[in-house]
C-alpha positions as CSV (number, residue, x, y, z in Angstrom):
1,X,177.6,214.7,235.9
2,X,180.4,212.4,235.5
3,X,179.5,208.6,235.1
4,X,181.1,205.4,236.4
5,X,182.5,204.6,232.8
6,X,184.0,208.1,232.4
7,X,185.4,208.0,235.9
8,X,186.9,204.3,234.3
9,X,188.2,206.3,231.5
10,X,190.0,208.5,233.2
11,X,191.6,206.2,235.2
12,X,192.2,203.6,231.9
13,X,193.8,207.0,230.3
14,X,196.3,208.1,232.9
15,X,197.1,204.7,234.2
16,X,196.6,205.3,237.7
17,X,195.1,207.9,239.8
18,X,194.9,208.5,243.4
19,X,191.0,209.2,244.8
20,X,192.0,212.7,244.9
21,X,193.4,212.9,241.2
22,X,190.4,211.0,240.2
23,X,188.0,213.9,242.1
24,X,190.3,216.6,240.7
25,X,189.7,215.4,237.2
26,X,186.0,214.6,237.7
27,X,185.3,218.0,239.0
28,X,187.6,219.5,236.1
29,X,185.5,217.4,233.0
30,X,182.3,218.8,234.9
31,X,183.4,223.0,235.4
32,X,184.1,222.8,231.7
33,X,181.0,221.0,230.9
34,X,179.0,223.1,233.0
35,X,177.8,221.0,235.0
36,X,177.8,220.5,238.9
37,X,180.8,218.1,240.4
38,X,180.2,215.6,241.9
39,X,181.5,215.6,245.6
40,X,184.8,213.6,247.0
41,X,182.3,211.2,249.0
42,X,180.2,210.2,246.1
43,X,183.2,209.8,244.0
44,X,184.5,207.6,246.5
45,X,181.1,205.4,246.5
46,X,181.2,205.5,242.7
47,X,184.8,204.2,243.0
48,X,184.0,201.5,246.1
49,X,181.1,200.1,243.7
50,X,183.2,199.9,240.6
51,X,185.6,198.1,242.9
52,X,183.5,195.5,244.3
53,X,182.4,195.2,240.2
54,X,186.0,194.2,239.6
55,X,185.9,197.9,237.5
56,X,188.8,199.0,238.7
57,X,191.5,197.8,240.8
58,X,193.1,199.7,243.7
59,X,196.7,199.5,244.0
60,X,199.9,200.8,246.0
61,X,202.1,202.8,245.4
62,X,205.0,200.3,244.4
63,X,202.7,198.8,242.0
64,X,202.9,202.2,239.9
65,X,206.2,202.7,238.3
66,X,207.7,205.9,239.5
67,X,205.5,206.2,241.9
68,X,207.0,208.1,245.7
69,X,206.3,205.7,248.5
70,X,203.4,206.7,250.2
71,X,200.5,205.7,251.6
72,X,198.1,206.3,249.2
73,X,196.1,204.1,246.9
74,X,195.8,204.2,243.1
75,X,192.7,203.1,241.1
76,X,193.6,201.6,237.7
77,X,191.0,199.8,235.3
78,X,190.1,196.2,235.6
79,X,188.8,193.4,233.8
80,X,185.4,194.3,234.1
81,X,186.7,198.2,232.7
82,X,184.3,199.3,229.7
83,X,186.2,202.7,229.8
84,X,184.0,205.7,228.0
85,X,187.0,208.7,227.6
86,X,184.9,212.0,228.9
87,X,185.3,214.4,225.4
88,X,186.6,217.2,227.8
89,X,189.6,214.5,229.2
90,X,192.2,216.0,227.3
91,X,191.8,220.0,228.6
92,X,191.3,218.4,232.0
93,X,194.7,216.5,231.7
94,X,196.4,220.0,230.7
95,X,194.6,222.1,232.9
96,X,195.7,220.2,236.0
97,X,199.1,219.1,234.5
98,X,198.7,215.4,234.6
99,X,201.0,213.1,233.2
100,X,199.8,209.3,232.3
101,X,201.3,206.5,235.0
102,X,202.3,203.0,233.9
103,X,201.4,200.5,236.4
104,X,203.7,197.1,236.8
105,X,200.8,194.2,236.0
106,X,203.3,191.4,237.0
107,X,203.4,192.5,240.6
108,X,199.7,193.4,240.6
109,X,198.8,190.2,239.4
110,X,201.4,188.5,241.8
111,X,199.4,190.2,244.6
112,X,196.4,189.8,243.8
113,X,197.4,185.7,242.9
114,X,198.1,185.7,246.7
115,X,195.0,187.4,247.8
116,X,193.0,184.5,246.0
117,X,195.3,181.5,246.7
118,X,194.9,183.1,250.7
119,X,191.0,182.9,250.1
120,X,190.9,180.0,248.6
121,X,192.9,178.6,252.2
122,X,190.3,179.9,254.3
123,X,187.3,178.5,252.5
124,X,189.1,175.2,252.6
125,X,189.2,175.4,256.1
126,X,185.4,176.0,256.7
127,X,185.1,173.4,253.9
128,X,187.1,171.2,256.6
129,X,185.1,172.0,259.8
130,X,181.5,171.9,257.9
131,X,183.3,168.2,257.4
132,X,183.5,167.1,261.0
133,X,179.9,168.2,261.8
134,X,176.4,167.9,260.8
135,X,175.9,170.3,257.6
136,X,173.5,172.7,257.9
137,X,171.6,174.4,254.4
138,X,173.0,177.8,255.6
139,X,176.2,176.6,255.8
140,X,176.2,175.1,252.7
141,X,175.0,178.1,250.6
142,X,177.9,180.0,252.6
143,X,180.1,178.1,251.2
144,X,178.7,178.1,247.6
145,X,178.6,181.8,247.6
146,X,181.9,182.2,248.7
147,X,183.0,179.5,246.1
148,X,181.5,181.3,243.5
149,X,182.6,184.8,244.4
150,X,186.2,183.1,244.7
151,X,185.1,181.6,241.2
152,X,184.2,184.7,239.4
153,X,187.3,186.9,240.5
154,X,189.4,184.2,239.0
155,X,187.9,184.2,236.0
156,X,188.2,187.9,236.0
157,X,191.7,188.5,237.3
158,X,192.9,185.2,235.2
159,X,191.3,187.0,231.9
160,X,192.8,190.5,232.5
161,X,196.1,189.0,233.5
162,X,196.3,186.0,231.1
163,X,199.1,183.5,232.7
164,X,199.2,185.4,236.2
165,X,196.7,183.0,237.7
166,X,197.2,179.7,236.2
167,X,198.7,178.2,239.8
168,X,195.1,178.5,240.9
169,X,193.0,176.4,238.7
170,X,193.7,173.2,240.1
171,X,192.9,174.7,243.9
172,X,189.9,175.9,242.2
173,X,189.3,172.6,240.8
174,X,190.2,170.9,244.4
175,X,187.4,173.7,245.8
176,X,184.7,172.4,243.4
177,X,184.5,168.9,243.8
178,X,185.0,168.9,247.6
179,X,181.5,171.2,247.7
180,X,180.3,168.7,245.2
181,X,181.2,165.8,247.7
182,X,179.4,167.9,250.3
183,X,176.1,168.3,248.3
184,X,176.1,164.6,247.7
185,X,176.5,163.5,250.8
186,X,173.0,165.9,252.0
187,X,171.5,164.5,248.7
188,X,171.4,167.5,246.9
């Protein structure tokens, strides 16, 4: 069977692969192993968990030079990527006559800048109505969970993609002591 950090280096080797490629090659490394493949939905889980791990990344199609317009999404690795190359990868590649994909970083980091600038917006307007009322401890821990998930995909995405997300520190900064100036204000 094909593990999350093979599936990784498969993706990390050919750049970028569909969810279809990715089952293609999957089942491919596992026929010539011997072993049973795995099925489309549970490659599909494998890929939605490594997703939400910041594993991989999914992308569109004009994030992946030469890629036809289409409405299909790629998977490349991520920050969080500790790719392990399956042994059988290369016979797979030939088998299925794959070629490996280059994937344009500056517009994936542009998008995915926006994604976190637009998050960072909407927590700073329930920051702003948890202002005008009485602050509830539920509320508050929202908001410090949703900080801190804002938090660690920054730090992820601003690692992988070095300059790509420097506009976002100060916000991030802005985020942190407005929480801070919450907690105070309960006593916490």
């Amino acid at each position: 069977m094909v593990s999350k950090e093979e599936i990784c280096g498969m993706i990390d080797a050919l750049g970028a692969l569909t969810i279809e490629e990715i089952y293609s090659v999957s089942k491919e490394i596992s026929l010539l192993r011997g072993d049973v493949p795995l099925t489309l939905p549970s490659i599909e889980e494998i890929c939605t968990e490594a997703e939400k791990e910041h594993i991989v990344v999914v992308v569109s199609w004009e994030e992946v030079k030469g890629a036809e317009e289409s409405d299909l999404s790629y998977y490349i690795s991520g920050p969080g990527a500790f790719p392990e190359v399956p042994f059988e990868l290369s016979e797979a590649i030939d088998i299925l006559e794959m070629e490996k994909r280059e994937v344009e970083l500056s517009r994936v980091a542009s998008r995915l800048s926006r994604n976190l600038h637009r998050r960072i917006k909407n927590l700073e307007s329930s920051i702003d109505s948890v202002n005008r009322g009485k602050v509830h401890q539920k509320d508050l821990e929202n908001l410090e969970h949703r900080y801190s998930d804002i938090l660690n995909q920054y730090y992820d995405y601003s690692f992988w993609l070095a300059d790509s997300m420097s506009g976002l520190e100060e916000e991030i900064r802005t985020l942190s002591s407005r929480l801070e100036a919450i907690r105070s204000a309960q006593g916490i």
